[in-house]
GUGUKE-162495 format. One line per field, with one value per residue (C-alpha): residue in one letter; residue number from 0; x, y, z; chain. Coordinates in steps of 0.25 Angstrom, whole numbers. Example, Ala and Ser with C-alpha at 12.3 -4.5 7.8 and 13.67 -1.06 7.14 Angstrom:
<sites>
code: c(A,S)
pos: c(0,1)
xx: c(49,55)
yy: c(-18,-4)
zz: c(31,29)
unit: c(A,A)
</sites>
This chain:
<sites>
code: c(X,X,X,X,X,X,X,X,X,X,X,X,X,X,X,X,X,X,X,X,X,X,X,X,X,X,X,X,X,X,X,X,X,X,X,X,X,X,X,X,X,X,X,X,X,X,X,X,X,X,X,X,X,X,X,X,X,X,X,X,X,X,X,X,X,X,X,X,X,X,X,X,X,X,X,X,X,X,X,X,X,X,X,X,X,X,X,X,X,X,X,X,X,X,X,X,X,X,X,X,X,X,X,X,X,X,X,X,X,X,X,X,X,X,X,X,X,X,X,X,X,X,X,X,X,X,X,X,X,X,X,X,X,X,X,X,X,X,X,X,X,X,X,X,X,X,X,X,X,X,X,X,X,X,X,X,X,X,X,X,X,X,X,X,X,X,X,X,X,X,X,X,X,X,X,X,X,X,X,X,X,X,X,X,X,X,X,X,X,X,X,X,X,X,X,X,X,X,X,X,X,X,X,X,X,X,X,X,X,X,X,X,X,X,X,X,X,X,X,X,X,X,X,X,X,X,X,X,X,X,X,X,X,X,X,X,X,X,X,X,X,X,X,X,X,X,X,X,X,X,X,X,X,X,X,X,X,X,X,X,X,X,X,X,X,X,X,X,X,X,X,X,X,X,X,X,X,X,X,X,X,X,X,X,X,X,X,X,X,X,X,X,X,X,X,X,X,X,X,X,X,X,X,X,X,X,X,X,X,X,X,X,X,X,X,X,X,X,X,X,X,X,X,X,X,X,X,X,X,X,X,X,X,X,X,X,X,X,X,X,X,X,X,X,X,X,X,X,X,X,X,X,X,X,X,X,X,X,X,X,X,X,X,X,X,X,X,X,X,X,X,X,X,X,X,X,X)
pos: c(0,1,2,3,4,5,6,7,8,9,10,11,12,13,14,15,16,17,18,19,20,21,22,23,24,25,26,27,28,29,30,31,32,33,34,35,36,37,38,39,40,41,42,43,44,45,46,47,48,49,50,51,52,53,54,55,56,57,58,59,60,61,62,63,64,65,66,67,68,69,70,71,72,73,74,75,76,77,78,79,80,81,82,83,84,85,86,87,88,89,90,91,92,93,94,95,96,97,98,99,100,101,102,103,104,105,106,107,108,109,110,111,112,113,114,115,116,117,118,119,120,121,122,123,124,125,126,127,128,129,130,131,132,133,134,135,136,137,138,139,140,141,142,143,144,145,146,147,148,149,150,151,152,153,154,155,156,157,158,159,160,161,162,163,164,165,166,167,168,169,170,171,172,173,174,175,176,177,178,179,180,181,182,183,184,185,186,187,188,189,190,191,192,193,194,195,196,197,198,199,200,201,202,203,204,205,206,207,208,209,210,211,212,213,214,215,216,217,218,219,220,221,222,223,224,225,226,227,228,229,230,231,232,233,234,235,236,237,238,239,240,241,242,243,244,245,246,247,248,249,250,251,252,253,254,255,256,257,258,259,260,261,262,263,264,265,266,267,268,269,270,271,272,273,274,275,276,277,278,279,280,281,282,283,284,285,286,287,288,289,290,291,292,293,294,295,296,297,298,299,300,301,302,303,304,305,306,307,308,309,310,311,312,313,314,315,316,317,318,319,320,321,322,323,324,325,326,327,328,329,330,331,332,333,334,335,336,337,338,339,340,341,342,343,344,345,346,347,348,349,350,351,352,353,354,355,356,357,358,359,360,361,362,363,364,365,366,367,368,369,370,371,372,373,374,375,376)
xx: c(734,726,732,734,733,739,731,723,723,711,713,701,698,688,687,673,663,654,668,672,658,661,673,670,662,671,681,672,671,687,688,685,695,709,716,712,720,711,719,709,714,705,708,702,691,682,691,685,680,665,667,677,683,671,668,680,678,663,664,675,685,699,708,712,727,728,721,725,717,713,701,695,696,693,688,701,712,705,705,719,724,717,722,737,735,727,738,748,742,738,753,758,746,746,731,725,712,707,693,686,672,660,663,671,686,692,686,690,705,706,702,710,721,720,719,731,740,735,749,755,755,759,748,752,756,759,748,742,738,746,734,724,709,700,685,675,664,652,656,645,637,634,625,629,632,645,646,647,661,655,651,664,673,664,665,681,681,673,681,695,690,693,681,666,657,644,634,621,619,616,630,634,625,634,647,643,640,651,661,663,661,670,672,659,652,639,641,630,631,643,635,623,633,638,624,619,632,633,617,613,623,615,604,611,615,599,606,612,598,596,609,602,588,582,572,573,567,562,574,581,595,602,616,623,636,639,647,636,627,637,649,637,630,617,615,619,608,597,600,599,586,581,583,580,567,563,553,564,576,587,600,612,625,634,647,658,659,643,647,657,648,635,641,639,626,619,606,600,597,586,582,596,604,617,626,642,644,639,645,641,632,627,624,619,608,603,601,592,584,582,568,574,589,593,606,616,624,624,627,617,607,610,610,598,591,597,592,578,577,572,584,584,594,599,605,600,606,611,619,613,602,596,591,582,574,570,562,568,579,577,583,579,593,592,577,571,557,561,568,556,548,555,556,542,541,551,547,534,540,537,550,558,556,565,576,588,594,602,614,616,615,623,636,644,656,656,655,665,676,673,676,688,694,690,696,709,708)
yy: c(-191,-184,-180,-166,-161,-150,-156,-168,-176,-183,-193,-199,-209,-209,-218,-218,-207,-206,-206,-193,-187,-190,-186,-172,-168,-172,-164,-154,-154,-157,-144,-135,-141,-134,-145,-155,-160,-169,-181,-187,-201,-206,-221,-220,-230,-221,-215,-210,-196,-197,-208,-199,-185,-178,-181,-174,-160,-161,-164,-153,-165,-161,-171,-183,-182,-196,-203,-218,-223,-237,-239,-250,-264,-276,-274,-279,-273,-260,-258,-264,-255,-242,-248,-247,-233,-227,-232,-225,-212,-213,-217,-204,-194,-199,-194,-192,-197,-206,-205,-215,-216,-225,-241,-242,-249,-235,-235,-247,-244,-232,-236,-249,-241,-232,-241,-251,-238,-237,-234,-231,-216,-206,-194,-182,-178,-188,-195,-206,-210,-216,-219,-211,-212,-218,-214,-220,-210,-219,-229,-239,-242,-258,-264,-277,-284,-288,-291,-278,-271,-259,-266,-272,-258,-251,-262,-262,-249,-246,-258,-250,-237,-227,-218,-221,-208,-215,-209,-215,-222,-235,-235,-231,-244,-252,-249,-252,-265,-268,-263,-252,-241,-231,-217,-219,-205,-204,-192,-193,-197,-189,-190,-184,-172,-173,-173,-161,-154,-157,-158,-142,-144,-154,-144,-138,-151,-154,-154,-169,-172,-167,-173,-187,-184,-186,-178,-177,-188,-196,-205,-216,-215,-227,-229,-245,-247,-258,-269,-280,-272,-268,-278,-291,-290,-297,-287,-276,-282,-281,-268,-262,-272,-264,-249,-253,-255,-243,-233,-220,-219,-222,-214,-225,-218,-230,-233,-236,-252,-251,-244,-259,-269,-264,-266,-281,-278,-282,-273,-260,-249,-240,-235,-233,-220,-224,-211,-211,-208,-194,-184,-183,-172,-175,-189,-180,-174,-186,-194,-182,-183,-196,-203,-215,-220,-233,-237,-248,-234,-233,-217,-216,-221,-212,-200,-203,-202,-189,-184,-189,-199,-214,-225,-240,-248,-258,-268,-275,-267,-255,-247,-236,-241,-230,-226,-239,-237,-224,-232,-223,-231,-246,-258,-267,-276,-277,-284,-278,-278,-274,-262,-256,-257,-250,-237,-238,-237,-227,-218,-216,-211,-199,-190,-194,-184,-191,-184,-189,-192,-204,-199,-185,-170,-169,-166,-178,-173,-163,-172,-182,-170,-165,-179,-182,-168,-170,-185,-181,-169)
zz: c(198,186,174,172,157,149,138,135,123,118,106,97,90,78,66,61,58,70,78,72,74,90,90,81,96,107,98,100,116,116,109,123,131,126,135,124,113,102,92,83,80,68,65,49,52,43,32,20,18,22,33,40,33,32,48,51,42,46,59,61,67,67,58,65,69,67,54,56,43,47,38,35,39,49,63,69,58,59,75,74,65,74,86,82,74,88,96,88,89,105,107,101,104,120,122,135,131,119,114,105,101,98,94,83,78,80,95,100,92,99,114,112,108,119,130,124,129,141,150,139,134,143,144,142,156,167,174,180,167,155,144,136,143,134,132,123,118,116,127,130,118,116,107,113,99,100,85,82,79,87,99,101,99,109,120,120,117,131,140,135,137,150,149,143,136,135,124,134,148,141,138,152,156,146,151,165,161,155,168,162,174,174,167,160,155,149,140,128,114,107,95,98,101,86,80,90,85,71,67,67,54,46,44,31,25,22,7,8,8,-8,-12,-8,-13,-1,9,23,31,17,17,27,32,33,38,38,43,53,47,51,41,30,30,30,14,20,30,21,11,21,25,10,8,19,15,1,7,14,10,9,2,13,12,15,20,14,24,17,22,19,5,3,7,-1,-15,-10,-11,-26,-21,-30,-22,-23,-9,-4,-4,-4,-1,4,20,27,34,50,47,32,41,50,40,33,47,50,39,37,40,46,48,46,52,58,63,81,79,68,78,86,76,70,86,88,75,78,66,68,65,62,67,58,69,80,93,94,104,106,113,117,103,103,115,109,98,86,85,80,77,67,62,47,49,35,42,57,47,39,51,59,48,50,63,65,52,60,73,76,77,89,103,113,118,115,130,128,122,131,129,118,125,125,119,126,141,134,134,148,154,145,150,165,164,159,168)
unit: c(A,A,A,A,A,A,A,A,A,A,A,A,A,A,A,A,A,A,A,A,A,A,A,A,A,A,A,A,A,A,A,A,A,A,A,A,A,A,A,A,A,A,A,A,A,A,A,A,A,A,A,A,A,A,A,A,A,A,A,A,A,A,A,A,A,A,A,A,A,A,A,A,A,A,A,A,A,A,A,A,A,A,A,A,A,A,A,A,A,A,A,A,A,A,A,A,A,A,A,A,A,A,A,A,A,A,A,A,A,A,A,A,A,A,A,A,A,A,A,A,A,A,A,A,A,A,A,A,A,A,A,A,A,A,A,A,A,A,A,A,A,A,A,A,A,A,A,A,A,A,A,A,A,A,A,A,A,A,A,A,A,A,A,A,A,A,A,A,A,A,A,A,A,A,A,A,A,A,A,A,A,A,A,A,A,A,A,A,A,A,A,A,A,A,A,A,A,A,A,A,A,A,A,A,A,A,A,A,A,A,A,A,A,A,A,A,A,A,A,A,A,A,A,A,A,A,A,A,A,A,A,A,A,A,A,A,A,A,A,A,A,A,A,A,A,A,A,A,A,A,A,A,A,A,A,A,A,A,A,A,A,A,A,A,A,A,A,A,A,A,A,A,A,A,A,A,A,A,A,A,A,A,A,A,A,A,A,A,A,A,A,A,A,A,A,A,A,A,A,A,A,A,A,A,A,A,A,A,A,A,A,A,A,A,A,A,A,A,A,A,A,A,A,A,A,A,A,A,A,A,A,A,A,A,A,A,A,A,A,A,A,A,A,A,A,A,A,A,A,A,A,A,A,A,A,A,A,A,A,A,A,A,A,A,A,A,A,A,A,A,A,A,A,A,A,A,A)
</sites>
């Protein structure tokens, strides 16, 4: 017996920037269906101004409904305390449909939530089902390092999930081996939607380049986040070591945890740009005019292939493994010498011509709302 609906009720959960700029397009392609009620559960994983505010006025993202301001604090307390705080809010808001992204504490909170009410929340209207569906928007991604805090999120969050949008068919190919066979859907990378959506806007902020004094495509990006790189001093020190010595000043977005652990540091700074988090679309304009990127980031990986700029890796695997057959995408760890190698060898590239076929057409957002509509339908 299906379901029949007067209305459907899609909760999600976001905690972290890039979660808001994924969220910010399925809004968008909810938005058509008038059958479709939207709640915005946002854990406060990132809570200050620049980590998380300025997402939802630029990004045009209605205001969370429910702010639960966890912040900061161990693996475990953290995702503890979202866990209890997204149950709460499931219990009372009954949705149809919870939607969590990517492979972070607020992801496995918000799935494990879920699916600890399974038979207990009555839909809407009567049925044959009494829990919310659970989906997992970039379901599939492993880098196979189970060391890292990611890894594990993204692994438990796709056993506990109910329905899979993959961002590529390598990810389809790595649910399969895990057992996981069912509702798996191959829609595209739901960020390359937002970077299609939002770049045609970077073109007038060419400004942000004179308030750092620097020229497009005369200085390096880099972007350090990971706690393996920020939260252990001695890899921290290499990385400086390493940007110190390149041969173009390099513009260091400082995240907040990296902002902490760097006054450990007794380093003096001359190549390094230090400047406070960006925007999505300030982001946006300096990764495309950056000569190189260096990063620890998965979605600036990713961003910095769509934008047709050539990116190191400071680790050594990554999940998007697609990027890495390409050749303009490599890693090199925090090896000093495999590092300014490889800026050699990428500064000289010529610019990237590969179409960009990995991650979809562009549409993702816009094939995830179809399927949650036609599911619940």
């Amino acid at each position: 017996m299906a379901r029949k609906f007067k209305n459907i009720k899609v909760a999600m959960v976001v905690g972290v920037r890039p979660q808001f700029v994924k969220a910010s397009m399925l809004l968008k392609a909810l938005k058509k269906y008038q059958d479709v009620q939207t709640v915005i559960i946002h854990t406060g994983q990132h809570y200050d101004d620049n980590m998380s505010e300025v997402f939802f006025r630029e990004l045009q993202i209605p205001r969370p409904k429910y702010n639960l301001g966890i912040g900061s604090s161990t693996h475990g307390k953290q995702t503890g305390r979202m866990l209890a705080g997204i149950e709460k809010v499931l219990l009372k808001e009954k949705p149809d449909f919870v939607v969590v992204f990517g492979d972070t504490n607020s992801t496995l909170a918000g799935a494990l939530a879920a699916a600890k009410l399974k038979y207990k929340i009555e839909p809407l209207t009567q049925g044959p089902y009494r829990y919310p569906i659970i989906a997992h928007v970039e379901a599939g991604l492993r880098s196979y390092k189970r060391r890292m805090p990611e890894e594990i999120n993204r692994t438990l969050t796709d056993h506990i999930c109910d329905v899979h949008f993959c961002p590529s068919s390598c990810a389809v190919e790595n649910l399969k081996k895990e057992g996981i066979v069912k509702n798996i859907y191959n829609v595209g990378d739901i960020m390359y939607d937002s970077l299609l959506y939002f770049i045609k806007k970077v073109a007038p902020k060419q400004d942000l380049l004179v308030k750092f004094g620097l020229l497009p495509h005369q200085y390096y990006l880099a972007t350090i986040h990971r706690e393996q790189n920020t939260d252990v001093l001695e890899n921290l020190q290499k990385i400086i070591d390493i940007l110190e010595d390149l041969n173009l000043p390099v513009l260091f977005p400082i995240h907040p945890r990296t902002r902490k652990a760097i006054k450990g540091l007794n380093i003096k700074f001359s190549n390094i740009r230090f400047i406070p988090p960006l925007s999505y679309l300030n982001m946006l304009t300096v990764e495309k005019n950056a000569k190189l990127i260096i990063t620890d980031s998965g979605g600036v990986q990713k961003e910095a292939f769509y934008l047709k700029v050539p990116c190191i890796v400071l680790r050594d695997e990554s999940e998007w493994r697609e990027l890495l057959d390409t050749g303009w995408n490599l890693l090199t760890g925090l090896n000093k010498k495999r590092v300014l190698k490889a800026v050699t060898t990428l500064t000289k590239l010529r610019h990237y011509t590969g179409k960009i076929k990995f991650y979809g057409d562009g549409s993702a957002n816009i094939k995830i709302a179809k399927i949650i509509r036609e599911l619940l339908r």
